[in-house]
C-alpha positions in Angstrom: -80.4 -10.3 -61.3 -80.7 -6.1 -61.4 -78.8 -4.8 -64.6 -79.0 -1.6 -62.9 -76.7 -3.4 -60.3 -73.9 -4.1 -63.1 -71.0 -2.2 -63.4 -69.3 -4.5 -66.1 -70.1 -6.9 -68.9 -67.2 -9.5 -70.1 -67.7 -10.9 -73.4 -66.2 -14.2 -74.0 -66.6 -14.4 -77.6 -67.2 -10.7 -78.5 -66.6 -10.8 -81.9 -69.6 -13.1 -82.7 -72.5 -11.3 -84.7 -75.1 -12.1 -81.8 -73.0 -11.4 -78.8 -71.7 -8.1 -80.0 -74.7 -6.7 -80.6 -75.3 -7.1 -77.0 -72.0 -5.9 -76.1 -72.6 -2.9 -78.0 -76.4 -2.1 -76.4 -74.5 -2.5 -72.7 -71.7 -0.1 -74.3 -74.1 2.7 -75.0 -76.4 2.1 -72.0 -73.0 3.2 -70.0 -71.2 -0.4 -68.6 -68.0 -1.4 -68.9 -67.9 -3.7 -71.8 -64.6 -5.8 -72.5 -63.9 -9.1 -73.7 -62.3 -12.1 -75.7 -62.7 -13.0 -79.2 -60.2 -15.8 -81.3 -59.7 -13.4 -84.2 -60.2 -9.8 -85.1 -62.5 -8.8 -87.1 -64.1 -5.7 -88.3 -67.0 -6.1 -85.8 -64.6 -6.2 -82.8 -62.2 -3.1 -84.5 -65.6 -0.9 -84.6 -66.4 -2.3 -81.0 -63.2 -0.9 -80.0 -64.1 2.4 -81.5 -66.4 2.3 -79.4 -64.2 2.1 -76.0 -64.5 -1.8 -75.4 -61.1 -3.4 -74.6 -61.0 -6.6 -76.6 -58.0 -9.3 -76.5 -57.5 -12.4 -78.5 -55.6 -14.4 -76.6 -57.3 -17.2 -74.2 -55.5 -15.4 -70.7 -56.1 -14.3 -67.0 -53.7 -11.9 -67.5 -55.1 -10.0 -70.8 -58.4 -9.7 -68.6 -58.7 -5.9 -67.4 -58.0 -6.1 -63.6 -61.8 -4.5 -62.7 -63.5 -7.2 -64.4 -62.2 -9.8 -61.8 -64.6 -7.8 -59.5 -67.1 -10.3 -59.0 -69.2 -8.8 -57.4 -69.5 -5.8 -60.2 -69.0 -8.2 -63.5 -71.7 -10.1 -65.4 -69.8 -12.5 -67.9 -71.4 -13.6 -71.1 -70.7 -16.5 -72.8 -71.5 -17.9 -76.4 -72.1 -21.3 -76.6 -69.4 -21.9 -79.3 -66.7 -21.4 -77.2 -65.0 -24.4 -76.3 -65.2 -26.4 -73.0 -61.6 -25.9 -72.2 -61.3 -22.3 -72.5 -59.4 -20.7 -69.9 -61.1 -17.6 -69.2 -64.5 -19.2 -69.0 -63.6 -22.0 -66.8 -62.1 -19.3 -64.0 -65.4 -17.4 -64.2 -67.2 -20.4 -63.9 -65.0 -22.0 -61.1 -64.7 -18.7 -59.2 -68.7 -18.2 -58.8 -69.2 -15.4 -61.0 -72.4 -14.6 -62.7 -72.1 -16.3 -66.2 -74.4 -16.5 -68.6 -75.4 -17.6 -71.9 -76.1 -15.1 -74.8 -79.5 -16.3 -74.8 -79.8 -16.1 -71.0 -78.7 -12.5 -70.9 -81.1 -11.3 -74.3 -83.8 -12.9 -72.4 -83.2 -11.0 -68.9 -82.7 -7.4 -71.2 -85.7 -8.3 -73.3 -88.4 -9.8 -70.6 -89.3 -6.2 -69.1 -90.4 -5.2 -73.2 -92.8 -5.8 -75.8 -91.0 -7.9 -77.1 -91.3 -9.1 -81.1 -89.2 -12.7 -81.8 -88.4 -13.7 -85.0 -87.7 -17.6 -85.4 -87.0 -19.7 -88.1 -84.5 -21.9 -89.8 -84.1 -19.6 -92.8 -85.2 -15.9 -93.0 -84.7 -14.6 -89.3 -82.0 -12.5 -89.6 -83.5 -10.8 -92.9 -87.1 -10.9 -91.2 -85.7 -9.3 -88.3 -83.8 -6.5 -89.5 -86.7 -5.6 -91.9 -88.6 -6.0 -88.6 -86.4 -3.4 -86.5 -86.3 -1.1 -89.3 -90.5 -0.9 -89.4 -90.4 -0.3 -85.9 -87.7 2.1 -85.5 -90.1 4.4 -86.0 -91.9 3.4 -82.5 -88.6 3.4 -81.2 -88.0 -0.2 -80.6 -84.2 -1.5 -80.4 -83.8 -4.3 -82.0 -81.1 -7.3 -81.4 -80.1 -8.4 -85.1 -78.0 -11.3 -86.7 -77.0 -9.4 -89.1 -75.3 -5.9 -90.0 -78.6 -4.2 -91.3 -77.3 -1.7 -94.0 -79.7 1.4 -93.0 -77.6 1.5 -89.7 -74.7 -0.4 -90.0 -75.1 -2.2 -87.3 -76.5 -5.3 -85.7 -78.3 -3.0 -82.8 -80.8 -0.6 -83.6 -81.1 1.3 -80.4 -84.2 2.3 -79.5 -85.8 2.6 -75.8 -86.5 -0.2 -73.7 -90.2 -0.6 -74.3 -90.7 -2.5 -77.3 -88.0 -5.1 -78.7 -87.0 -7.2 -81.6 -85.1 -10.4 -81.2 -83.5 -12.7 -84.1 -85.2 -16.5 -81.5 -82.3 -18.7 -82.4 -83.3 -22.4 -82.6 -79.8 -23.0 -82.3 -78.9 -24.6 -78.9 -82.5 -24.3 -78.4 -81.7 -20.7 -77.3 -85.0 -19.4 -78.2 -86.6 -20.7 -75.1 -85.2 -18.3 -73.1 -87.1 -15.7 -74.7 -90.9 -14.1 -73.6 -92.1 -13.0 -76.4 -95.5 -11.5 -77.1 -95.6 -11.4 -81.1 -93.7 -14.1 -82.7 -93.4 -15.3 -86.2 -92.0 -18.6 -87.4 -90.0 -18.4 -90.9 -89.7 -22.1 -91.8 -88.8 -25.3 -89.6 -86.5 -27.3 -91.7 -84.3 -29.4 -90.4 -80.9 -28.3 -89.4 -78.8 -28.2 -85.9 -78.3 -31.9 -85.9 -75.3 -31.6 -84.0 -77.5 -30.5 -81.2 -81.0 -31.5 -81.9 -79.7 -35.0 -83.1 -83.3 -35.9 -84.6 -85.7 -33.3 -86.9 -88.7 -34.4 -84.3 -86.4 -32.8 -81.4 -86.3 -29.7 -83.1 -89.8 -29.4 -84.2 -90.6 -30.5 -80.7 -88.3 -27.2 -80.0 -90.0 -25.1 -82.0 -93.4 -26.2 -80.3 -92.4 -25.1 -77.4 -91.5 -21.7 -78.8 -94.6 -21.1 -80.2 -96.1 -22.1 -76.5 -94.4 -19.1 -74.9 -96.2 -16.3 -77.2 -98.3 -15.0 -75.2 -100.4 -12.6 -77.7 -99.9 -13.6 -81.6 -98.1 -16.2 -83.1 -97.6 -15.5 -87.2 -96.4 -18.4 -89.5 -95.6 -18.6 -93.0 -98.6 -21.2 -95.0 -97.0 -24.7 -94.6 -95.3 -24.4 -91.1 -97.2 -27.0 -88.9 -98.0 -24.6 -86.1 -101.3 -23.1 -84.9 -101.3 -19.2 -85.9 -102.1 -16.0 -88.8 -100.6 -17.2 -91.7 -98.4 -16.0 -94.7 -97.8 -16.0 -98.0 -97.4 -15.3 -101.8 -100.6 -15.8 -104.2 -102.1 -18.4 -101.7 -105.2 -18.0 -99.3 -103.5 -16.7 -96.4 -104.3 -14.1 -93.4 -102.0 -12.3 -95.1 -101.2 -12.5 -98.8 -98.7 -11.2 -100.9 -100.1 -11.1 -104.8 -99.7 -8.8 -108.3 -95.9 -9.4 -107.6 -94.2 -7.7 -110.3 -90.5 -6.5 -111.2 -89.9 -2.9 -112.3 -86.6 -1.1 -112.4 -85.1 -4.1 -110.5 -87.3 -4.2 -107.5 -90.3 -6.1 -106.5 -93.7 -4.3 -106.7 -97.2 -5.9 -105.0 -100.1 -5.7 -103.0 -101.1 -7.2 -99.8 -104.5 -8.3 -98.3 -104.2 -8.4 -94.4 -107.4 -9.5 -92.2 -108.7 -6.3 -92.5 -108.0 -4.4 -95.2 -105.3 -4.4 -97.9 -102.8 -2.1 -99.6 -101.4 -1.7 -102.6 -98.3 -0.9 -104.8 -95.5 -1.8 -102.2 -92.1 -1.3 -102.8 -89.3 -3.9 -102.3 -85.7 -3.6 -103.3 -84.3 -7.0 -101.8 -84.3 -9.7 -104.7 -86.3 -13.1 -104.5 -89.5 -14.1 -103.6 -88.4 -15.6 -100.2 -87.2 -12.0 -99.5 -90.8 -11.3 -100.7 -91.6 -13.7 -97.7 -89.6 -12.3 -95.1 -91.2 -8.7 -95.9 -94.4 -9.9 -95.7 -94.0 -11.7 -92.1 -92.1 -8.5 -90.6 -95.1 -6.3 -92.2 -97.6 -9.0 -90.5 -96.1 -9.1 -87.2 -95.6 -5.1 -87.1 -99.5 -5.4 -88.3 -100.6 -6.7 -85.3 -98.5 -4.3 -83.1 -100.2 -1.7 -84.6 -98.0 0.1 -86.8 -100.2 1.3 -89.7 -99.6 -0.2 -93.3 -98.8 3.2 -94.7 -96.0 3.1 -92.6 -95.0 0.1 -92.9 -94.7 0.8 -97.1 -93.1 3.5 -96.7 -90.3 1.8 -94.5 -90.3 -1.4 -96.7 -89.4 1.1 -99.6 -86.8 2.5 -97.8 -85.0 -1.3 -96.8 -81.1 -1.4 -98.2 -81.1 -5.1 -96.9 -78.5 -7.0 -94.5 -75.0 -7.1 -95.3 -74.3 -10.9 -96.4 -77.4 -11.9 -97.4 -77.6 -11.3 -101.8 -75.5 -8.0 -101.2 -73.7 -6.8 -104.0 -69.7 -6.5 -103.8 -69.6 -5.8 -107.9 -72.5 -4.9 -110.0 -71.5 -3.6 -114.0 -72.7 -4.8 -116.8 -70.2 -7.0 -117.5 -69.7 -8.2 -114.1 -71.8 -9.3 -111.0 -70.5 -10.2 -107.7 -73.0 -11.5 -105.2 -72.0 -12.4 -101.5 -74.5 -14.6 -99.1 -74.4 -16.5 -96.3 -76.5 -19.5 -97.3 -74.7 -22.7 -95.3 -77.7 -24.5 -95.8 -78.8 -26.2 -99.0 -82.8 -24.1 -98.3 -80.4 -21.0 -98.8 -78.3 -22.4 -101.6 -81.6 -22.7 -103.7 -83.1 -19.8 -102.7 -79.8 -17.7 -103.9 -79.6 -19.7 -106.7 -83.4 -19.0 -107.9 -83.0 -15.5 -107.3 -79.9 -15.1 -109.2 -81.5 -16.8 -112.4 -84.9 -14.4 -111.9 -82.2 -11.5 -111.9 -80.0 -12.9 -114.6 -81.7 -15.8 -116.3 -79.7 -15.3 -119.6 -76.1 -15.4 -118.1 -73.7 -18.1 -116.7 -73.3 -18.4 -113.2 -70.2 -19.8 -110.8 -70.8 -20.3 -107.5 -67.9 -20.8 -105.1 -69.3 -22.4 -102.1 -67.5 -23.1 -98.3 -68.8 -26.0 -96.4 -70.0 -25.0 -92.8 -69.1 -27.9 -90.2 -68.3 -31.5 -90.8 -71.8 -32.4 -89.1 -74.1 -30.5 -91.5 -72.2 -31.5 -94.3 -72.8 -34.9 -93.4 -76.2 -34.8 -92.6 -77.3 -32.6 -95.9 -74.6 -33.8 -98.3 -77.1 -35.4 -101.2 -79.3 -32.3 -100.7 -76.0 -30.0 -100.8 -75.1 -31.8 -103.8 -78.5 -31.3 -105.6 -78.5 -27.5 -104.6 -75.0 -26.8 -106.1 -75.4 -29.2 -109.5 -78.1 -26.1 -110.5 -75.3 -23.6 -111.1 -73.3 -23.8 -114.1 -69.7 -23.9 -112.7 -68.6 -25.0 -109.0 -65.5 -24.1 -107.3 -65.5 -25.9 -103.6 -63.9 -24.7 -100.8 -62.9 -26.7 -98.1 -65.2 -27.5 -94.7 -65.0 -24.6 -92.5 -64.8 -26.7 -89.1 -66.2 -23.7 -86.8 -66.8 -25.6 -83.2 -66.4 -29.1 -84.5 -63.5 -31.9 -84.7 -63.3 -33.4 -88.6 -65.4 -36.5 -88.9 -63.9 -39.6 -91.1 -64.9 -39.4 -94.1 -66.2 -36.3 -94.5 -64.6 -33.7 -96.7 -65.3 -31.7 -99.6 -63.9 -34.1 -102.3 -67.2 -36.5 -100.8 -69.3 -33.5 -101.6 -67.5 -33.1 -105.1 -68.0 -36.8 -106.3 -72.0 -35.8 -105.7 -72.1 -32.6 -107.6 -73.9 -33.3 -111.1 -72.5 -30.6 -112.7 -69.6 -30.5 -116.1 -67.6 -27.7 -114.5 -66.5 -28.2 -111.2 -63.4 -28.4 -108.9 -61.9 -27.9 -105.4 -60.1 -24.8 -104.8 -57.9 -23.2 -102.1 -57.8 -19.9 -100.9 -54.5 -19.0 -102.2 -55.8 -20.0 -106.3 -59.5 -18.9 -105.4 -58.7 -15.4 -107.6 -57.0 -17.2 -110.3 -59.9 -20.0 -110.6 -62.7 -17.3 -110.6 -60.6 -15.5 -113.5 -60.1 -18.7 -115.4 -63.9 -18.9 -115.5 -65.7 -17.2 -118.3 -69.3 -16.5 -115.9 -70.9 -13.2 -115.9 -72.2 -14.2 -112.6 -70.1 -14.8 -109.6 -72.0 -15.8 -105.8 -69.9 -16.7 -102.9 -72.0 -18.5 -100.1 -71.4 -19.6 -96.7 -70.9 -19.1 -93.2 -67.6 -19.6 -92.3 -64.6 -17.0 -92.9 -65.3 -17.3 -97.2 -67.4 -14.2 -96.0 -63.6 -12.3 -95.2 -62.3 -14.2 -98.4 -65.0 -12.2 -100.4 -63.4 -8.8 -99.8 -59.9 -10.2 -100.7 -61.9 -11.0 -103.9 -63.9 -8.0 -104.3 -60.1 -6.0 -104.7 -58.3 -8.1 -106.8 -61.5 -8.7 -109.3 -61.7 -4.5 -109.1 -58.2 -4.1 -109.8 -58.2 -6.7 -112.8 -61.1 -4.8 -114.5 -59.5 -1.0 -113.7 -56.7 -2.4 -115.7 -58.7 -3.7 -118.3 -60.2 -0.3 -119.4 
């Protein structure tokens, strides 16, 4: 398949943070980009600032007339959409080319240099701190995230060098060529699709076969390549980590040489981590580790990931996507290194009724290290509820005095009720719209207050 050949890209699922920021590079390399998404959002209202024609109802007739043009229309799917979906079944059944997300980043990215960053925890920070570092050798760079430097999940570079968030998910990471590739962690997760943890370390295996240069893992990670971490024997090591003015300050010994007093404003060491493996990885491409300090000190983080909604001294709102109890801990140990002398309240959203299952003691354990709960219902995403599995299950576990369910209609009146200094709100389902809902009232409260 010739991209040059393609007149216009359908999105089905355009809202989704992966697929639009492939809807977005086709939009500013001059195609005609429409699509379908369930709900807007703000990603699709800035993709229709952008001249994309987006619809959210599943029907023929909301699609534009000239993407019926076979002949001129590439269709792009994410796997999330569900198997009865109108639109994509008459694409499929009327012989269009369709294609996965992952099939299509692979076909854009294959003709690059292309940089993949894989992991079950840390890609999309990794990445984005990635694509900024190599901005500056104009890469463009395919992110999971809404890096905060751009505002955006695409940093659009030329079409030379690359950086890809690999997604183990759906085992879509095989698609991709890559010739530098790091791997973050390989814990288990996906067992909706993977079903057993050998299948997906068997799936990350095979990732690590397809870099053809330099593979970079973080110490631990049972793969063959230059290794990572902090104040450990590594290839490259991270040590002298200090906190000043509330960032992270340290030095780093690479194969070769080694360079001192780097700056890092993102909190946490595994943030510490994920710096260090974009710094490797941009390392071995060459950039040189001047540069790279002077674009780690200039990193404002990914939106969603520890990002401050409300920061006084009286008050601290923290918003994060952690779904995964890895990510629950890692929040939570950041949180008491940035405010180890105050209460915290975490108000947490299950996401799906499969990785609640499968995690639910080590859910439990992760949550029981805050000092006040408030629970959330499962947010079901692609999945049908399974008996028995709910969030009063993963209440009863919870080893903690303070804790209750909560609905979004009394979420603002239970986080008032609570006398915590420190408020996080984790997970991946739509808690992360909830939090802005939040963010105003809590505002308004304490404008009233003065």
């Amino acid at each position: 398949m010739n991209l040059n050949t393609i007149h216009n890209v359908y999105f089905v699922g355009i809202g989704g943070i992966g697929m639009s920021a492939i809807a977005r590079y086709f939009a500013a390399n001059g195609k005609s980009v429409a699509g379908y998404d369930k709900t807007p959002s703000q990603i699709t209202a800035e993709l229709e600032g952008l001249g994309v024609e987006i619809h959210f109802e599943d029907s023929l007739k909301s699609i534009p007339i000239s993407f019926l043009n076979k002949e001129k229309t590439l269709v792009v799917y994410t796997p999330a959409i569900p198997k009865n979906h109108v639109e994509l079944n008459y694409f499929l059944d009327h012989n269009f080319t369709v294609l996965k997300r992952s099939e299509i980043l692979g076909k854009i990215t294959e003709t690059t240099f292309c940089l993949g960053v894989a992991g079950t925890h840390g890609k999309t920070t990794t990445s984005s701190i990635l694509g900024h570092i190599m901005a500056q050798v104009k890469a463009t760079s395919f992110l999971g995230g809404i890096a905060e430097n751009y505002n955006s999940n695409l940093i659009l570079g030329e079409d030379k060098v690359s950086v890809v968030e690999a997604d183990e998910f759906d085992r879509s990471f095989l698609r991709l060529s890559p010739n530098i590739a790091c791997v973050t962690s390989m814990d288990t997760d996906h067992l909706d699709i993977y079903e057993k943890p050998e299948a997906l370390q068997e799936s990350f295996r095979e990732f690590a076969n397809k870099v053809s240069e330099t593979l970079i893992v973080a110490k631990g990670v049972p793969l063959n390549g230059l290794t990572y971490a902090i104040d450990e024997e590594a290839d490259y090591k991270a040590f002298n980590l200090k906190i000043k003015n509330g960032k992270y300050i340290f030095d780093v010994k690479t194969p070769s040489s080694e360079i001192k007093n780097i700056e890092f404003n993102l909190p946490g060491q595994h943030n510490v981590m994920n710096a260090l493996a974009a710094l490797a990885m941009a390392n071995v491409y060459g950039v040189s580790l001047e540069n790279i300090k002077q674009s780690l000190a200039t990193f404002k983080g990914v939106k969603r990931r520890f990002s401050y909604k409300i920061k006084t001294e009286d008050f601290v709102l923290i918003d994060d996507y952690a779904h995964h109890p890895t990510e629950i801990n890692a929040v939570q140990n950041s949180v008491r290194e940035m405010y180890p002398e105050e209460k915290v309240l975490v108000v947490f959203q299950p996401h799906l009724f499969s990785r609640t299952r499968d995690f639910i003691d080590d859910f439990a354990e992760a949550l029981s290290k805050f000092d006040e709960v408030l629970l959330l219902d499962i947010y079901p995403a692609r999945e049908l509820p399974i008996a028995g599995v709910d969030s009063d299950w993963l209440l009863s576990k919870i080893d903690c005095k303070q804790k209750k369910m909560t609905q979004k209609n009394d979420l603002v009146k239970d986080i008032k009720n609570s006398s915590a200094k420190v408020l996080t709100m984790l997970g991946a389902g739509d808690v992360g719209v909830m939090v802005n809902e939040v963010t105003k009232e809590l505002l308004k409260t304490m404008k009233n207050e003065v």
